[in-house]
C-alpha positions as CSV (number, residue, x, y, z in Angstrom):
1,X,16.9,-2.9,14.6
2,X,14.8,-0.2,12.6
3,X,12.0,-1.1,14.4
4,X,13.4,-0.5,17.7
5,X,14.8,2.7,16.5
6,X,10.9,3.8,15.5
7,X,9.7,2.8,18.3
8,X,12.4,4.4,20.7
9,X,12.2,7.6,18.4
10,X,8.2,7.7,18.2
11,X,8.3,7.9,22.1
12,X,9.8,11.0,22.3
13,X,8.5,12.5,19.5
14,X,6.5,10.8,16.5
15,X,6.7,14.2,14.3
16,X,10.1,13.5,13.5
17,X,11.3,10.1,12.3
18,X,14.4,8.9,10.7
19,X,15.2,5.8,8.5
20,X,18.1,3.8,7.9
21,X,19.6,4.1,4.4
22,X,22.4,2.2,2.4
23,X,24.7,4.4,0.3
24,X,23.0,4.5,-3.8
25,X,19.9,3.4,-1.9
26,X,18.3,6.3,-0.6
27,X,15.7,5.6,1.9
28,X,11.5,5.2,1.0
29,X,10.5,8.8,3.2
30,X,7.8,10.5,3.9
31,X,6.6,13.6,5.9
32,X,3.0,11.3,7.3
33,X,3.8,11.0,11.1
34,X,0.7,9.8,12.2
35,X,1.4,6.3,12.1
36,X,-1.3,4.3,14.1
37,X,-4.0,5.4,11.4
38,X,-1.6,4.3,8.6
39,X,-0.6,1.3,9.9
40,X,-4.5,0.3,10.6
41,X,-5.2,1.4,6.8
42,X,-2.2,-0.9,5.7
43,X,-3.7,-3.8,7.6
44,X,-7.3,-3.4,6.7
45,X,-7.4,-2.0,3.1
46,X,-4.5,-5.3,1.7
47,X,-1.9,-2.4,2.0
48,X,1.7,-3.0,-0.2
49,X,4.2,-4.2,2.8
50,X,6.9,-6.8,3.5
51,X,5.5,-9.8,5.4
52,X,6.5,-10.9,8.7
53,X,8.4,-14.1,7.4
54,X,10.4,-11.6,4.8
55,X,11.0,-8.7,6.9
56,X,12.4,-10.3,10.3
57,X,15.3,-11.8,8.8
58,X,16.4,-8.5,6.9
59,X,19.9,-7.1,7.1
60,X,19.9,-4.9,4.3
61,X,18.0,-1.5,4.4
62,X,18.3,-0.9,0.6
63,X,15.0,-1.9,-0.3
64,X,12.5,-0.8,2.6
65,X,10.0,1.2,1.7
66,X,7.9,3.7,3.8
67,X,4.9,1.3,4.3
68,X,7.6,-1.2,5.3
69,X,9.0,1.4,8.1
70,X,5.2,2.0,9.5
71,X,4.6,-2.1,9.3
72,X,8.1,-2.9,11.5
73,X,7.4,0.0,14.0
74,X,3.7,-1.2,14.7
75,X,5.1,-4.8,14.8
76,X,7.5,-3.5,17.3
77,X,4.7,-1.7,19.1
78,X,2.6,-4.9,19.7
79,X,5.4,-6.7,20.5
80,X,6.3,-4.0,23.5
81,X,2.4,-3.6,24.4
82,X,2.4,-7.3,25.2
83,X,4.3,-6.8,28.5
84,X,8.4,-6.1,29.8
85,X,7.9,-10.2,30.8
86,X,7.5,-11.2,27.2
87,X,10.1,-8.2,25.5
88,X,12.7,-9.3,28.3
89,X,12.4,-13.1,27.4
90,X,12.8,-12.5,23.8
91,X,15.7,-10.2,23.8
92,X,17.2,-12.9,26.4
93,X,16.5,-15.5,24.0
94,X,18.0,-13.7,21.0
95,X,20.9,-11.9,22.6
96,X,21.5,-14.0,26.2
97,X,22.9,-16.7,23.9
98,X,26.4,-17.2,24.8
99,X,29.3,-19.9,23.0
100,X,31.2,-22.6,24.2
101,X,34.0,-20.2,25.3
102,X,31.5,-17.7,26.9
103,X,31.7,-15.1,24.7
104,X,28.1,-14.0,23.0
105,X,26.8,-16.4,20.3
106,X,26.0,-14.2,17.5
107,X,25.1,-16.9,14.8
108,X,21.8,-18.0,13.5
109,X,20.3,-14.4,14.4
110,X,17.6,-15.3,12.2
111,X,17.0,-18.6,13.7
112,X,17.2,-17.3,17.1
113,X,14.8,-14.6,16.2
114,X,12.1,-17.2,15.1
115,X,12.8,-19.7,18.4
116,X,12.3,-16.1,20.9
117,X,9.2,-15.3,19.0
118,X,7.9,-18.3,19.6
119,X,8.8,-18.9,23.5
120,X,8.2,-15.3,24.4
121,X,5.0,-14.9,22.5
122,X,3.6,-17.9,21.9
123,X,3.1,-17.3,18.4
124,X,5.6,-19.1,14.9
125,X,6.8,-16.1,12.6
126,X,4.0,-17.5,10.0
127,X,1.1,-16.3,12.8
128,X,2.5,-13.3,13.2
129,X,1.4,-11.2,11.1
130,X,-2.2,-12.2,11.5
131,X,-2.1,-11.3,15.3
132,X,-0.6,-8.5,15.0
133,X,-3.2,-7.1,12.2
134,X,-6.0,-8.4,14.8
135,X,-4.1,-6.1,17.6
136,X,-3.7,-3.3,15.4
137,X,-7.6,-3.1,14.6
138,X,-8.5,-2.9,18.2
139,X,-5.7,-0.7,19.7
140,X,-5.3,2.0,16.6
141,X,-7.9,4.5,15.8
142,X,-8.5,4.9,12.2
143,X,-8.1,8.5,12.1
C-alpha cells in the first residue's frame, strides 16, 4: 500500500512526498526527493533497507524507515515498468480472489502476494530483490 501511494504521488509530483505513520511512531522523513539516485546508491553501495521477503508482508508502518520508503517505491516502480499485462495480472491475482459465497477473499494477503509475484512476474519473493537491484542499475541514473 505505501508503495503504491509513492508511486501514485511521485507521478504528479516527486518534490513532495508523504509517508504513512502509526500514532507514538512518527514516521522516518526526509526532505531528499530525488529518489532514483538514492535508490541506485542503496542498491549499489550495501545500503541499510528492509528486504523484499521482510517488507511485502508488512502491515504495520511503525518501523519504516526513510531508506525503507525509497526501496518500496522503486520496487513498486519496476514492478509498474514491467508492463499494465504483468501489474493487471497481479493485482487480479491478489485482489480478484473471491469466497465460496462470492464475496472478496481477503485471507492469506501475504500468501496471495507471493503466488501473484510469482505468476505475474515470473520471479519467487526470494529473487526479487536481486532483479530488481539489476533493474535499478540500468534504468536509474546515479546522479
Amino acid at each position: 500500500r505505501e508503495g503504491v501511494g509513492h508511486w501514485f504521488e511521485r507521478r504528479v509530483s516527486p518534490r513532495f512526498n508523504s509517508f504513512d505513520q502509526n500514532e507514538g511512531s512518527p514516521a522516518d522523513m526526509k526532505k531528499e526527493w530525488k529518489w532514483e539516485p538514492y535508490a541506485r546508491n542503496l542498491v549499489t553501495s550495501g545500503g541499510k533497507f528492509a528486504g523484499f521477503p521482510e517488507a511485502y508482508a508488512w502491515r504495520d508502518f511503525g518501523n519504516i524507515t526513510f531508506n525503507d520508503h525509497v526501496a518500496i517505491w522503486s520496487r513498486m516502480d519496476f514492478m509498474m515498468r514491467q508492463g499494465p499485462e504483468k501489474w493487471s495480472k497481479f493485482l487480479f491475482e491478489v485482489k480478484g480472489r473471491m469466497s465460496k459465497d462470492g464475496t472478496p477473499d481477503q485471507s492469506d494477503l501475504v500468501g496471495a502476494f507471493r503466488e501473484a509475484i510469482q505468476k505475474a512476474y515470473g520471479i519467487s519473493v526470494l529473487q526479487f530483490d536481486d532483479k530488481w537491484s539489476e533493474w535499478v542499475k540500468a534504468n536509474y541514473a546515479a546522479q
